[in-house]
C-alpha positions in Angstrom: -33.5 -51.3 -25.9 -34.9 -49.0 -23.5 -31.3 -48.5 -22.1 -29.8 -47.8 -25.2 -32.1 -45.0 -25.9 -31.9 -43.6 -22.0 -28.1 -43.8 -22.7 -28.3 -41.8 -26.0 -30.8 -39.5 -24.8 -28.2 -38.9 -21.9 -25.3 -38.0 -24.4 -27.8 -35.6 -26.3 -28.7 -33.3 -23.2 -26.5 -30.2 -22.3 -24.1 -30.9 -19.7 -22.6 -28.5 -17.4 -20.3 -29.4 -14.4 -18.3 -27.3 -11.9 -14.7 -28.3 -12.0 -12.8 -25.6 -9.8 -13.4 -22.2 -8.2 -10.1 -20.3 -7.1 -8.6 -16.8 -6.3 -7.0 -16.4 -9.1 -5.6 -12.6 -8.6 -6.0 -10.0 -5.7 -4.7 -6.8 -4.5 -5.5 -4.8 -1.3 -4.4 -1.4 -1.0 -4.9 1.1 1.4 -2.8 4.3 0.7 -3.9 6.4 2.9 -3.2 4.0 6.1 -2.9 4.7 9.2 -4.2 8.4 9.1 -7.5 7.2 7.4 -8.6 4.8 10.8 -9.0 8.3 12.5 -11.5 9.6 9.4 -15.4 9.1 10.5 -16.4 5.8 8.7 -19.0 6.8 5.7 -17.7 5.3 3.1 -18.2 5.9 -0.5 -18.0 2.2 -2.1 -17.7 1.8 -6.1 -18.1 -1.5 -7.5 -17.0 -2.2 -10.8 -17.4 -5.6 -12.7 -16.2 -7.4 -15.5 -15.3 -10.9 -16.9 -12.6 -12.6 -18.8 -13.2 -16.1 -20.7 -10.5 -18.7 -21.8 -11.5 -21.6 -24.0 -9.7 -24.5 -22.6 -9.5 -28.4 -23.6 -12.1 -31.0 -24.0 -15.1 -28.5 -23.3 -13.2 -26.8 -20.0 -13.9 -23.1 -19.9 -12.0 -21.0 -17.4 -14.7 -17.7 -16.6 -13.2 -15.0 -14.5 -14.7 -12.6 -12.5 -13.2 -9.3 -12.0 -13.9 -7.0 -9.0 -12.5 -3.8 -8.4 -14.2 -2.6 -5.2 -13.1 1.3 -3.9 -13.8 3.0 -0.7 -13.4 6.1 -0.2 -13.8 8.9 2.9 -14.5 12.4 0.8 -11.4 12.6 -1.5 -9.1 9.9 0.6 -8.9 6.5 -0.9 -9.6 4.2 2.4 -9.2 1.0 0.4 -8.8 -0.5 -2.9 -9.9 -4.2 -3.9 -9.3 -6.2 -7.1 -10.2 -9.7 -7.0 -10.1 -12.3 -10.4 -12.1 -14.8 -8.7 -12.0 -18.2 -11.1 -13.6 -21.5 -12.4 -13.2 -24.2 -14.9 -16.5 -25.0 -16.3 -17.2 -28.5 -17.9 -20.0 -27.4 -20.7 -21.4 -30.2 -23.1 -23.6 -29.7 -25.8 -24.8 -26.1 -25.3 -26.0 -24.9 -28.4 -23.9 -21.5 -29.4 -26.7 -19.1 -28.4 -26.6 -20.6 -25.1 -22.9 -20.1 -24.8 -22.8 -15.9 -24.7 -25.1 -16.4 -21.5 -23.4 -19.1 -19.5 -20.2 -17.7 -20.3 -21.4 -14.6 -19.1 -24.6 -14.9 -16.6 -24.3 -18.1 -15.1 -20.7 -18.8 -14.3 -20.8 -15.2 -12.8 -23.4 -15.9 -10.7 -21.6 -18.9 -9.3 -18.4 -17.1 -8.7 -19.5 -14.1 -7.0 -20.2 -15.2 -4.1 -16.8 -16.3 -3.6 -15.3 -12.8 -4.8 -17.6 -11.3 -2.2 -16.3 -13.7 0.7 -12.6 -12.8 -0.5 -14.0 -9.1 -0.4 -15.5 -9.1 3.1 -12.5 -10.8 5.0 -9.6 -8.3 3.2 -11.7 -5.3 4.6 -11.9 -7.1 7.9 -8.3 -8.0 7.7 -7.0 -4.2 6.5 -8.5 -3.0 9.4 -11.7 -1.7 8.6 -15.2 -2.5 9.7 -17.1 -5.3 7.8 -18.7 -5.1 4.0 -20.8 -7.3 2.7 -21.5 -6.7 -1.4 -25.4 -6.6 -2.1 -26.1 -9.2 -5.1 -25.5 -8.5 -8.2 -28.2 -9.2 -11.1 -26.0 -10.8 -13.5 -28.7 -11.8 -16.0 -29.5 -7.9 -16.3 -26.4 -6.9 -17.0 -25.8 -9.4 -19.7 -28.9 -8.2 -21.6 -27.7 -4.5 -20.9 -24.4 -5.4 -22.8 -26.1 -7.1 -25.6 -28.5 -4.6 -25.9 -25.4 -2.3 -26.1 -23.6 -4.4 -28.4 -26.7 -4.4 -30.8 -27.2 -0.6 -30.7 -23.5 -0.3 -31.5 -23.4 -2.5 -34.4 -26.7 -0.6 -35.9 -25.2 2.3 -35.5 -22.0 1.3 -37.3 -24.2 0.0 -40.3 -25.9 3.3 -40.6 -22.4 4.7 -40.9 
């Protein structure tokens, strides 16, 4: 008896499971090579993020995290980055309002670190000296975009 409701009690908890992480996409440019090794290395870098979400089969959701990291020396491009850095998520039982925030928070913060490997050794590999991308608060930006989100609706309601 005590199994059986250890068992069901199992089956009623949120499940979440890491499946796969993978480079999905990436591009390394550097359009201003080789003139740009002979520029005086003080880099400008601009970090842009974003995510993409597919609902797959039997609670699988791939969560992609985009990267588009740019360096620049004055007005010369040194390098440009773009990295979709993937997973497959197993998620069981998560309540909808627990969705938006795993979807995009959590599975974020799992792949980023990834992205910023991928990151570090095309610089390296381009030719330029290390970067390593300072952590990125992905919780706080997921409230920012609600909070944006909301603002935008209320203003459309006023309207």
């Amino acid at each position: 008896m005590a199994e059986e409701n250890a068992a069901s009690t199992e089956e009623q908890q949120p499940q979440f499971m890491i499946q796969k992480i993978y480079t999905k996409d990436l591009s390394f440019e550097t359009p201003n090579s080789p003139s740009i090794f002979r520029e005086e290395w003080k880099p400008e870098l601009d970090l842009q993020l974003s995510n993409e979400y597919n609902k797959m089969e039997d609670n699988n959701h791939e969560v992609t995290l985009i990267l588009t990291v740019t360096a620049k020396l004055g007005e010369k491009t040194a390098f440009l980055i773009e990295v979709k850095q993937a997973g497959i998520f197993t998620m069981i039982g998560h309540p909808d309002e627990q969705m938006g925030p795993l979807v995009g928070s959590y599975c974020p913060n799992i792949l980023f670190p990834f992205a910023r490997e991928v990151v570090s050794d095309l610089v390296q590999k381009g030719g330029f000296p290390q970067i390593v991308l300072a952590p990125v608060n992905f919780d706080a930006l997921y409230m920012s975009q609600m909070q944006r989100a909301q603002q935008a609706a209320q203003e459309q309601q006023k309207h």
